[in-house]
Every structure is written in structure tokens, then in C-alpha cells.
N, C-alpha and C positions, 0 to 999 in steps of 0.2 A: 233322215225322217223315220224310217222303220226304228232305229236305235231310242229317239226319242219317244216313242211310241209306246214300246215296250214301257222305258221308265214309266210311262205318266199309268200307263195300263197296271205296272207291280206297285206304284205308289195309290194307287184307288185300291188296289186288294188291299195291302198293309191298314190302309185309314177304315177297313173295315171291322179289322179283327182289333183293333185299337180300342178301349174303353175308358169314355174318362172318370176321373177319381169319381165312388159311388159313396154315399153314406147313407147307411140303411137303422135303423131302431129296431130293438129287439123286444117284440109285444107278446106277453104273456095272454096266450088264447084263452088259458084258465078264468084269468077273470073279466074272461068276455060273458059270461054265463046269463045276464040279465039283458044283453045283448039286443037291440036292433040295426038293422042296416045305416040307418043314419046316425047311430051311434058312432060305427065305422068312420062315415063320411067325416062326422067332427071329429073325431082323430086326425086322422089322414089330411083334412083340410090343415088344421093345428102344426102336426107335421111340416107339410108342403111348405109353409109359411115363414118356416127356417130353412128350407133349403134342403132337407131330407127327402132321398128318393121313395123309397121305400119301410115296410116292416120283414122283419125277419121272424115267422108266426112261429114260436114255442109251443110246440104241439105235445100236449101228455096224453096218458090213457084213461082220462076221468070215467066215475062211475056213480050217476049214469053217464052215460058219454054223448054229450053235444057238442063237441068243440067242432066236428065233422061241419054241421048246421050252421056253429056260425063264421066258421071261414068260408061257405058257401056265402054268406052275405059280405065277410070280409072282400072276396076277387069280386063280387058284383063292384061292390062302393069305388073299390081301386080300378075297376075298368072304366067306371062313368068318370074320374079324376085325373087319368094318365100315370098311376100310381104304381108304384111295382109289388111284389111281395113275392115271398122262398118258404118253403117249409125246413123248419127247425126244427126235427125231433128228439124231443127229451127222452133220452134213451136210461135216466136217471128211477124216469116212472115205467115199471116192470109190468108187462102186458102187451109192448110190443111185436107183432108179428108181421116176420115179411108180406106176407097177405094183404092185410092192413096200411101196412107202409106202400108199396105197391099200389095200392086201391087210391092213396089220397094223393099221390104224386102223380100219374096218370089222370085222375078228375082235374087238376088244374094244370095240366102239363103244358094243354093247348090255349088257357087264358092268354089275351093281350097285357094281360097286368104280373104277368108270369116274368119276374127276371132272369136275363140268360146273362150266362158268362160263356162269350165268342160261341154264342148261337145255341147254346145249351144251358138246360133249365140248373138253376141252381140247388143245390141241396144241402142242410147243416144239420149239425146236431149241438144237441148239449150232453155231453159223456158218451158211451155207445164202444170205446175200448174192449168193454170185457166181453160183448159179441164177438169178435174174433175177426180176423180176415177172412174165413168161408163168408160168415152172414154177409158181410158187406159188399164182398164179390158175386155172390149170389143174388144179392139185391139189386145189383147193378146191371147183372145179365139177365134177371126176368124181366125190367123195365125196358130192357132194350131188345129182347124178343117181342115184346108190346109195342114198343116202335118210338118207345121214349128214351134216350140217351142222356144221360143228365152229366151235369161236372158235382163231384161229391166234395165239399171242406169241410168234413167235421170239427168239433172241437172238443179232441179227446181230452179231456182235462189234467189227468197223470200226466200228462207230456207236455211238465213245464220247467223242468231242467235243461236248460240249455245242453248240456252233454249226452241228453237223450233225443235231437233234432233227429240225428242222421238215422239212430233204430228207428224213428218213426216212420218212414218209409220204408226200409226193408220189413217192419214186421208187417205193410198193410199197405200193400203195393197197387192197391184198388183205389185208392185217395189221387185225387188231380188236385185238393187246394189244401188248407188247412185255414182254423176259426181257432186265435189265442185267446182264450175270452178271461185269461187273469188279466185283470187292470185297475187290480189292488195289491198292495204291498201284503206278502203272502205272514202275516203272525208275525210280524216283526216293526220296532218302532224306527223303521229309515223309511225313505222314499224308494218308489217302485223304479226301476230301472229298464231299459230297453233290451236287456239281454236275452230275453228268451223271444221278445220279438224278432229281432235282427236274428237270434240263431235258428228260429223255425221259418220264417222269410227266405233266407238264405237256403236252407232245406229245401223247401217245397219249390224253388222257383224252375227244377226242371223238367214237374208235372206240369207248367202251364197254367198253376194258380188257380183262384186268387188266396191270395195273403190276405187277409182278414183277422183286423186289429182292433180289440175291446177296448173303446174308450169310455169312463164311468163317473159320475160324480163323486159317490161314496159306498159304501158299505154297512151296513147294521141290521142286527137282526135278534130278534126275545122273541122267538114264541114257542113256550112251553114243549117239548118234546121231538122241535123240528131244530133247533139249536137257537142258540146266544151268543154272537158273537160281534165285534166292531174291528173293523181296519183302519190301518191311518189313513183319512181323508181328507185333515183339513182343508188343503189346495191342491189336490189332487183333478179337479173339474180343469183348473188352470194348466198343468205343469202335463198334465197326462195328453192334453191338445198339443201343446207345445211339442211333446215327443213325438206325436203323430205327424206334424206338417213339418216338422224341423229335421227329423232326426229318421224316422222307419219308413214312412211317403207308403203304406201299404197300397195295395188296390182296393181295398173297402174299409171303410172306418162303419164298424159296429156297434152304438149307444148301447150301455145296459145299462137302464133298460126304458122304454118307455113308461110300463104302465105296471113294473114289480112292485108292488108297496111293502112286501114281507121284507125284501131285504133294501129298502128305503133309499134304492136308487132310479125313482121315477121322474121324471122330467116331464110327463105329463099333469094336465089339474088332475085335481083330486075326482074322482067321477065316485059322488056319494053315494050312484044305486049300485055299485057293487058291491055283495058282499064278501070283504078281503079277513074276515075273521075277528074272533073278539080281542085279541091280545095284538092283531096289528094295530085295529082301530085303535087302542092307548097311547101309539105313538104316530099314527101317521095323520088321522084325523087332526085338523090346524096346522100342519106344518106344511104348507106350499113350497114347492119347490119349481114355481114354474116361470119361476124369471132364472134359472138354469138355463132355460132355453134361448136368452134373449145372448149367453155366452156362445152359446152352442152355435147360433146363427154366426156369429162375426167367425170361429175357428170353421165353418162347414165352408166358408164361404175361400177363406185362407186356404183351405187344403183342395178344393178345387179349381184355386186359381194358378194357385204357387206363388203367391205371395201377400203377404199380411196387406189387407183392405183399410181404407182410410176408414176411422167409426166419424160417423156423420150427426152424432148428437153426444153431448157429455151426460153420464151418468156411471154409478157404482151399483153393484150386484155385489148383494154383501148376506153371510148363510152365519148360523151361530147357535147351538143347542139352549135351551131351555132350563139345563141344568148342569151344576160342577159333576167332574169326574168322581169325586172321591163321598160324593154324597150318598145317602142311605135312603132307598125306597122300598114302602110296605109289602108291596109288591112282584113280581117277577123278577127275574136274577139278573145280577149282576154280571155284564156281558165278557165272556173271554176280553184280553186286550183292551178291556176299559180304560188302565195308564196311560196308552197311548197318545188318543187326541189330547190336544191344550186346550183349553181351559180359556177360550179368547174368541172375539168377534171379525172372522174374514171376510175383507171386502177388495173388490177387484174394481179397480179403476178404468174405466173406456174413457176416454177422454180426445177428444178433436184437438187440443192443444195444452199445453202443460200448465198446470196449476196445484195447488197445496189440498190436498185432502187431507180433515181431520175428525178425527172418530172418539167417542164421547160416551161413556158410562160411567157412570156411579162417580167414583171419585178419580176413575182412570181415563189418561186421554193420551191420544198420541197424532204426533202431523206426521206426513211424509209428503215428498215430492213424487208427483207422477206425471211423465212426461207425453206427449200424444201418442196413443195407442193403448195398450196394457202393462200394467202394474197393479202388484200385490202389495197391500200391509193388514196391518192386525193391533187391535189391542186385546189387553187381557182382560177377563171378566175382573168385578172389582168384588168387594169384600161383603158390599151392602144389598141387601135381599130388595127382590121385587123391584129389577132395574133392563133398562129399555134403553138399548145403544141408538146415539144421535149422530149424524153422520153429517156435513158441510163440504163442500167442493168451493174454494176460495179463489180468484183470479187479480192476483194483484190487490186489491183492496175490494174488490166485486166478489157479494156473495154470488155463485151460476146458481148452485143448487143445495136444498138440504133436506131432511127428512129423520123419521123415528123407524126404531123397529115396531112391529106389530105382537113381538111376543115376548115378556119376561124371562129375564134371568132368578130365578127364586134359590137362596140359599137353604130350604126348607121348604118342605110340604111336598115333598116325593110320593107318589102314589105307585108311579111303576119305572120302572129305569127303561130311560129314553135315552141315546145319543143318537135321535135322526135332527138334523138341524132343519130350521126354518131360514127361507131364504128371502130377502127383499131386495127393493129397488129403490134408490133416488135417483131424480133424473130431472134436468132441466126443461 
């Protein structure tokens, strides 16, 4: 009796420090600036709705500085919701002061909507390397004479060579997790690999974690004097899940980003009272990306189950730019690694049971078979200007489903150079 007693007694402690798989969005507080509380709330509801726990709030040192103000509305919204959130300090924007940092992890240390990792509050960054192991040691031990203990995963971003996991602990022996937040193919035209996941995973796992894995739809970015650049993304929203629930199983899977429109991997709507700048608005303006999140649901749900979930309605989620790679615009620059993406229209098949999808532009078309669950195809953009891909789900001689895209392919009339792609839905 006493023997079993113990067991059942050490198995309720174990099931306590136990966390199930968390998936958190990474929200840009900057362009909270026009900001109400129920702003918040329709996030965070939108959020919930796919199965997102929480945001991960990206904190700079705006000036003037409100961001303070409005993550005070942000942990109100998430408390009335059962929502979680962490402060994510951008250690990129210079102005940072322990003081500071201290002051806003203490204000919401004691929220109910405060995530812990095994009973402590959690804390991230974006960069924050070049502080040094005092800062962060220092940081750690006045929050904890305050009476706040936190678990710290930065995401130093230098530290993404795999053969640099194991220095990353000896140089900064004050870190309990780590935040990989590359999950883009770093300047190069292959697919992104799991290698620096698994080897900083591997590292970190005997501070105690969490492992914290960037999962992204894409990458792009023009705006004049803050860079220009594109990564390969065409099926990256697809294949980057896949690594996550197949292959790395981290403790938290990290969206970037909810609501970054600069570098065009939002998955939230477009929220038009913000103002995201005149050179984002040229390409983000009309390009939805918010059937993104209708993928994002089926992998959040996969990776907290541990295993791939039946989809319960057929439809294709299908993204595709506006214009060819090699075309000429009046306007802003031509983005590093522009070669890279193709030149083609991708759509992801969910389907409850297997049937022929076929995809339709200009004079190009192409079938594939995709069987129940998920599958990829593609075709290429076609030759003929001012054309609008049509999409069909065929079942045996049964059409289920079909639809248009909502935005032109134009082989001419460039004004600014865009590769953020626009994303649709057909669905039956």
C-alpha cells in the first residue's frame, strides 16, 4: 500500500511539471500604436480560433513610447479571454535598459494571462547577443531579488550554425531555453533544413527548456533604407509544419509572425488603421494572407495531438505573387534573392478523401492527384498578361469544388517590386 502510494503521489508531481505542446504568435507591439483594448480582444479571439495559445509581444523602444500602454490593454484583453502572453524583447531596437526591462516583466509578472514555463514566467528576445552574459545575468538576478524568477529563451540570432550550439551555452550560462526564430532558408535557393533546430534543441535540453521553433510562411521585405530582401518560400507555410510535428516535436512552436507586415509574414487580416508605412502599404495593402491560418489550424492541431487530424471539409489554400520574378518596376528595388522563388501558382490540397485537383491560368494548367489529408502542387504563371488562376477539386466525374483567384498576374505595369504573394481559398 505505502509503495503504491508513493507511485501515484510522484506520478501527480511529474503530471505537474508536464507541459502540453504550446503554440504561441509573435505580435509586433509596434504596430499596436492606434491600438484599443478591443482591438486586442479581436486578435486574440481570431487567434484562439485556430488553436493558438498565446502571443509572444515584441517589445522595442519606440519614441514616443507607448507600447508600455498598450500591452497594459494587451494582459487586460488576455485575462478576460484565458489567453496567455510573454514579453519578447527586441534587443535589435537600442535603448534598452535593465531598469526598463525589469520595470515591464515585474508589471505583468503576476497576470493570470502571464505564461509560465514549469511555474515561471517566460521571457524572449529578438537578438540581445551583443549584451553580453553580465547583462543578462544581471537581469535575471534583480528580477529575482523583486521576487520575480523567470525562465529566459532568447533568440540570439548569430547562433545559427549548428557547430555553434554547444558555445552557446558556455558563452551565456544564464539562458534555461532558447527561441530559433530562422525559419527561412538563410540566402540561398534550397529548402530550409532542420539542422540548427535539432542541434540547438539538443543543446539546450539540459537547462530545462523550452526549445522554441520559428515556424513562418514567408519572407519579403523593400522598404527603402531598412533592407530588400526575399527568401525561398514558396511551400515553406507547408513543409516548415511538417518539420515541426514530424521531425523537431519542440516544446513551443512560434508563428512569425502575427501581425509583421514589413517583412510579409502576417497571418493575421490586414488591420487598415494601422499605420505600417508608405512603402509597406505598396505591397501589403490587397494581399490577404488570412486563409494562411485556415493551414495553420489543421498543423496546431497535429502537433498537439501527435498525430495528423482527419480535415473535415475539402478545400485548397492556394498563395501566388502578383508578378514575374524577372520583371521591371518604376519603383523601389529589386529585392536581394529575387531568382529564387518560381514564377508559379501554389496550392495545398486538404481534402477528406482523394480526388484530382486542377489549376488553371492563361494558357498553363496542370492536374495532380491528392489523396486525404495534405498535398502540394503548382503550376506555372503563363506568358499572357493580366491572368487570374482557376482552381477545380474533381471527384470521379463530380465537380466538389472550384473558384478564381482574386488578384492578377500582370506581365507589365510594375509600379513597385512586390514578391509578397496573395493567398486564397476554394472550398466546398
Amino acid at each position: 500500500m505505502f509503495g503504491l502510494g508513493v507511485a501515484v503521489l510522484a506520478s501527480a508531481v511529474f503530471a505537474k511539471v508536464v507541459q502540453a505542446q504550446t503554440v504561441f504568435a509573435h505580435f509586433m507591439v509596434q504596430n499596436s500604436y492606434s491600438y484599443a483594448q478591443s482591438d486586442w480582444t479581436t486578435d486574440m479571439k481570431s487567434a484562439q480560433a485556430i488553436g493558438i495559445d498565446g502571443f509572444a509581444l515584441n517589445m522595442g523602444r519606440e519614441t514616443p513610447n507607448y507600447e508600455n500602454a498598450k500591452v497594459n490593454d494587451a494582459y487586460a484583453a488576455a485575462e478576460a479571454l484565458g489567453f496567455k502572453l510573454w514579453i519578447s524583447f527586441d534587443m535589435s531596437n537600442a535603448g534598452w535598459t535593465e531598469a526598463d526591462m525589469v520595470s515591464l516583466v515585474t508589471a505583468h509578472a503576476g497576470s493570470s494571462a502571464a505564461y509560465k514555463w514549469k511555474g515561471k514566467p517566460l521571457v524572449s528576445t529578438y537578438s540581445g547577443e551583443s549584451q553580453g552574459e553580465s547583462f543578462w545575468s544581471s537581469f535575471k538576478s534583480t528580477l529575482s531579488s523583486a521576487g520575480v524568477n523567470i525562465v529566459l529563451a532568447p533568440a540570439f540570432t548569430t547562433y545559427r550554425d549548428p557547430a555553434n550550439a554547444s558555445s552557446l551555452l558556455s558563452t551565456f550560462p544564464s539562458i534555461d531555453g532558447f527561441f530559433n526564430w530562422w525559419s527561412w532558408p538563410a540566402d540561398t535557393n534550397s529548402l530550409l533544413t532542420t539542422a540548427t533546430d535539432l542541434a540547438y534543441q539538443k543543446a539546450i535540453a539540459p537547462r530545462g527548456g523550452p526549445y522554441i521553433m520559428a515556424v513562418s510562411p514567408w519572407q519579403f521585405k523593400n522598404i527603402d533604407g531598412l533592407g530588400d530582401w526575399v527568401e525561398l518560400s514558396d511551400t515553406l507555410w507547408n513543409y516548415r509544419w511538417q518539420q515541426a510535428v514530424n521531425d523537431v516535436k519542440p516544446d513551443i512552436v512560434e508563428i512569425i509572425t502575427w501581425n509583421d507586415y514589413g517583412e510579409s509574414h502576417y497571418i493575421s487580416d490586414i488591420n487598415y488603421n494601422v499605420n505600417i508605412g508608405t512603402e509597406e502599404e505598396a505591397y501589403v495593402y490587397g494581399f490577404d494572407h488570412s486563409h494562411w491560418r485556415d493551414v495553420a489550424q489543421y498543423y496546431i492541431k497535429y502537433f498537439k495531438t501527435g498525430s495528423a487530424p482527419a480535415v473535415t471539409s475539402d478545400q485548397i489554400v492556394f498563395w501566388y505573387r502578383g508578378f514575374p520574378k524577372a520583371i521591371t518596376c518604376s519603383t523601389g528595388t529589386r529585392p536581394r534573392n529575387a531568382d529564387f522563388p518560381a514564377d508559379a501558382v501554389f496550392a495545398l490540397a486538404m481534402l477528406t478523401k482523394p480526388a484530382n485537383v486542377s489549376l488553371y491560368i492563361g494558357s498553363k494548367e496542370t492536374t495532380f492527384y491528392a489523396g486525404a489529408g495534405l498535398t502540394m502542387g503548382s503550376v506555372p504563371f503563363p506568358t499572357e498578361d493580366k491572368q487570374v488562376p482557376y482552381i477545380v477539386i474533381n471527384r470521379g466525374s463530380t465537380q466538389v469544388a472550384s473558384g478564381y483567384g482574386a488578384v492578377h498576374i500582370n506581365q507589365t505595369g510594375c509600379t513597385y517590386y512586390n514578391m509578397n504573394p496573395w493567398v486564397g481559398r476554394v472550398s466546398a
